[in-house]
C-alpha positions in Angstrom: -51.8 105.8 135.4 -48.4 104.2 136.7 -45.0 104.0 135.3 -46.1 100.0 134.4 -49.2 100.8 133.1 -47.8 103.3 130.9 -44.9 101.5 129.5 -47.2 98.5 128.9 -49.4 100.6 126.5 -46.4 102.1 125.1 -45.4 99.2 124.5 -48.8 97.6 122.4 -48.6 101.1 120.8 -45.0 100.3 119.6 -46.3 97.1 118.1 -49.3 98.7 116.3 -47.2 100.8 114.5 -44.4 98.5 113.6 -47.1 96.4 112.0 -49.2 98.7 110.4 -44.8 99.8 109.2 -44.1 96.5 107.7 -47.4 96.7 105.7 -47.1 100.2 104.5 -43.2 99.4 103.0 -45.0 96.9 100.9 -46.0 100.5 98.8 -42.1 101.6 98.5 -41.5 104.5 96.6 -39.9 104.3 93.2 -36.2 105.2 92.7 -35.3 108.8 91.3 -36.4 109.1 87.6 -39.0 106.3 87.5 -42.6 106.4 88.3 -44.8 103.9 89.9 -48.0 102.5 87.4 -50.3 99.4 87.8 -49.5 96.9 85.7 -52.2 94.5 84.4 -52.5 90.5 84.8 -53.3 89.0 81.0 -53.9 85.3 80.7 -54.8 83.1 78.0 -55.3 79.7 78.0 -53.8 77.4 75.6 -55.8 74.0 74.8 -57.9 71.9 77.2 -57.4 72.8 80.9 -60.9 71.7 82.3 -58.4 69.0 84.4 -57.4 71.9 87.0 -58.8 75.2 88.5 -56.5 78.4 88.8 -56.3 80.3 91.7 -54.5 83.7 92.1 -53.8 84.7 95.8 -52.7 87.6 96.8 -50.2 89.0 100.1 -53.1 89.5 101.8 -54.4 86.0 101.4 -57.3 86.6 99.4 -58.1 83.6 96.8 -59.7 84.2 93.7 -60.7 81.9 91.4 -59.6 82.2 87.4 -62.1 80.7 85.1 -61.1 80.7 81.8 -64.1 80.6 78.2 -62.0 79.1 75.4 -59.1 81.3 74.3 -60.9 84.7 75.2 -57.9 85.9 77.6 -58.4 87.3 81.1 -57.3 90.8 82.5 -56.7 91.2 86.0 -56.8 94.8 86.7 -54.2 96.7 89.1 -57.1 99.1 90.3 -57.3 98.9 94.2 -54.4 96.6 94.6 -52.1 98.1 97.3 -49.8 97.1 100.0 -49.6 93.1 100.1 -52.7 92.6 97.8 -50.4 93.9 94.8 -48.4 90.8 95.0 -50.1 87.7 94.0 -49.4 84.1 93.0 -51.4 81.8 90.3 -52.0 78.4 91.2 -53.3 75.1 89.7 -55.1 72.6 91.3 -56.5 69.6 90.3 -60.5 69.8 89.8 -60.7 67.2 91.8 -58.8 67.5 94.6 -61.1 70.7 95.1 -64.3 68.9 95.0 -66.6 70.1 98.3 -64.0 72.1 99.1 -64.0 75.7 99.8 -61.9 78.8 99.4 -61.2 80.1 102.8 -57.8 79.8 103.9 -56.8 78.3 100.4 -53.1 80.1 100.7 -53.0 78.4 104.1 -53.3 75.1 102.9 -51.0 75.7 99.8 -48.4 76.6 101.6 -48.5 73.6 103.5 -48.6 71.3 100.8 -52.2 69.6 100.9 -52.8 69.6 97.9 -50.8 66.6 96.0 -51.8 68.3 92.4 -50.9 72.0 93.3 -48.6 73.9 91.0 -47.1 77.2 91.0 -47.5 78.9 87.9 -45.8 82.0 88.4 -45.6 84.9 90.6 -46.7 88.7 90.0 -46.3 92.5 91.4 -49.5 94.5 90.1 -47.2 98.2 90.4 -44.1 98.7 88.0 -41.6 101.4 87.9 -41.4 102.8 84.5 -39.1 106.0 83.2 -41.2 108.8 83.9 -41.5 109.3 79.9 -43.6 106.1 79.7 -45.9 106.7 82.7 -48.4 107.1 80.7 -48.7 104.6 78.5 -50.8 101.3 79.9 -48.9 98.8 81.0 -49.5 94.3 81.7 -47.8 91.2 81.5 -49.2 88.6 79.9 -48.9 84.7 79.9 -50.4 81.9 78.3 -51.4 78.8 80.1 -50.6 75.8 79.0 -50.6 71.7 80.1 -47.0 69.6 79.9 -48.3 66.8 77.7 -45.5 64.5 79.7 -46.1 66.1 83.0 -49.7 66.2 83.2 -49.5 69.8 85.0 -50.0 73.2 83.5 -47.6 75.4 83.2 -47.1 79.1 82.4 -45.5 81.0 80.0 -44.9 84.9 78.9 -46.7 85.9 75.8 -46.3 88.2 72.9 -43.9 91.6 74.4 -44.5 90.3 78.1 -41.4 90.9 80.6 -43.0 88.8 83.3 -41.2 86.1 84.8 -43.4 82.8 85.6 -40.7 81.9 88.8 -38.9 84.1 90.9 -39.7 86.6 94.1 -40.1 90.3 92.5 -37.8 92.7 93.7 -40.3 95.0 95.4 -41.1 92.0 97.5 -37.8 91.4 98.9 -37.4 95.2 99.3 -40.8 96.0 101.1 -40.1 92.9 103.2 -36.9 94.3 103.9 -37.6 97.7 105.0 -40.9 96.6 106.8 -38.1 94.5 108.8 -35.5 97.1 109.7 -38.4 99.6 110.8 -39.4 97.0 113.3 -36.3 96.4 114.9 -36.1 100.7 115.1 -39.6 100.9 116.5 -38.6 98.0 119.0 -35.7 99.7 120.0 -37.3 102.5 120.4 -39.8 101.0 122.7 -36.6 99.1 124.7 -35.5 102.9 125.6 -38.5 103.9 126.5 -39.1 101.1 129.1 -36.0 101.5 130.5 -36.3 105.3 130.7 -39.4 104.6 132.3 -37.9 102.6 134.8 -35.5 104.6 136.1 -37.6 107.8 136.6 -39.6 105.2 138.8 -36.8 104.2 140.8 -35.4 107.9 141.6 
C-alpha cells in the first residue's frame, strides 16, 4: 500500500470515528455527586383532541405516533433510549393534514415547515442527573395536553410535581452537541498531522 493510499484510509478512518464521537457525547457523564437515571414521559390529555395527532420524535429521527383513550395518561418509558434517541420532541398535527400520509421522514418534513397545522409541544431528555441519594427512587415528567380555545392549537403543560419544561433545548443537548463538536475538530486535526507527516516521509 502507498503513502496515498494509506493516508486516504486514514483519513475515512478519522471520520468514522469522529462520527461515531459526536454520537457517543450524546451519553455524557454526569457531574461529580449526581447519578444518571431514566426519566419517564407521562401525558394526559385534557378534553377533546380528536382534531390533531401527536407525534414524539426522537434525535435519531424515529416518529412515533401518541394515541391518547380518554384521560387514561400515557408513559413513555426511558428503557433503551440512548445516545440521540433520549432526546425527543412532541408534535401536533392536524388530522387532516396527515391524511394518506405516512410516517417516514416525518422529522424531515417538520423541520421544514410542511405542515401549516404543526405545533411544538415541548421538548424532552429521557436521562436525568439526580443526587446520588435519590438514584433510586423512579423518576418522570409529566404534562397534560390541552387545546387553546382562541388558538385552535394544543398546547402543553407540566402537571402535578413535574419539573419539565414544554420549550427550551435541555442542557445535555447543548453539551453532548458541544463535546461531539470539539472531538471532531481534535480527530480532524489529528488526521491533518497525519497526512502531512505522511507526506513528508514520501518526499525524503
Amino acid at each position: 500500500m502507498n503513502v496515498e493510499a494509506a493516508s486516504r484510509k486514514i483519513g475515512s478512518l478519522l471520520i468514522a470515528i469522529a462520527l461515531a464521537a459526536g454520537q457517543a457525547m450524546g451519553d455524557v457523564a454526569p457531574p461529580p455527586g449526581y447519578s444518571a437515571v431514566g426519566n419517564g414521559l407521562e401525558l394526559r390529555a385534557v378534553g377533546d383532541l380528536s382534531t390533531y395527532r401527536f407525534f414524539l420524535i426522537d434525535g435519531s429521527g424515529e416518529a412515533q405516533e401518541i394515541q391518547f383513550e380518554g384521560s387514561r395518561p400515557v408513559l413513555i418509558s426511558p428503557d433503551g433510549r440512548g445516545g440521540p434517541s433520549r432526546y425527543c420532541t412532541l408534535w401536533a398535527i392536524a388530522a387532516d393534514e396527515m391524511k394518506g400520509k405516512e410516517l417516514g421522514s416525518l422529522d424531515g418534513r417538520l423541520l421544514s415547515g410542511q405542515f401549516a397545522s404543526q405545533t411544538r409541544l415541548l421538548d424532552h431528555n429521557f436521562r436525568k442527573d439526580v443526587n446520588v441519594l435519590q438514584s433510586g427512587s423512579e423518576h418522570k415528567e409529566s404534562f397534560e395536553i390541552a387545546m387553546n380555545s382562541e388558538k385552535g392549537r394544543p398546547f402543553a403543560r407540566p402537571f402535578g410535581n413535574s419539573s419539565g419544561n414544554s420549550v427550551g433545548i435541555s442542557y445535555f443537548l447543548i453539551a453532548g452537541g458541544v463535546g461531539g463538536f470539539l472531538i471532531f475538530i481534535a480527530v480532524a486535526v489529528m488526521g491533518i498531522w497525519l497526512f502531512r507527516r505522511s507526506r513528508k516521509k514520501s518526499q525524503a
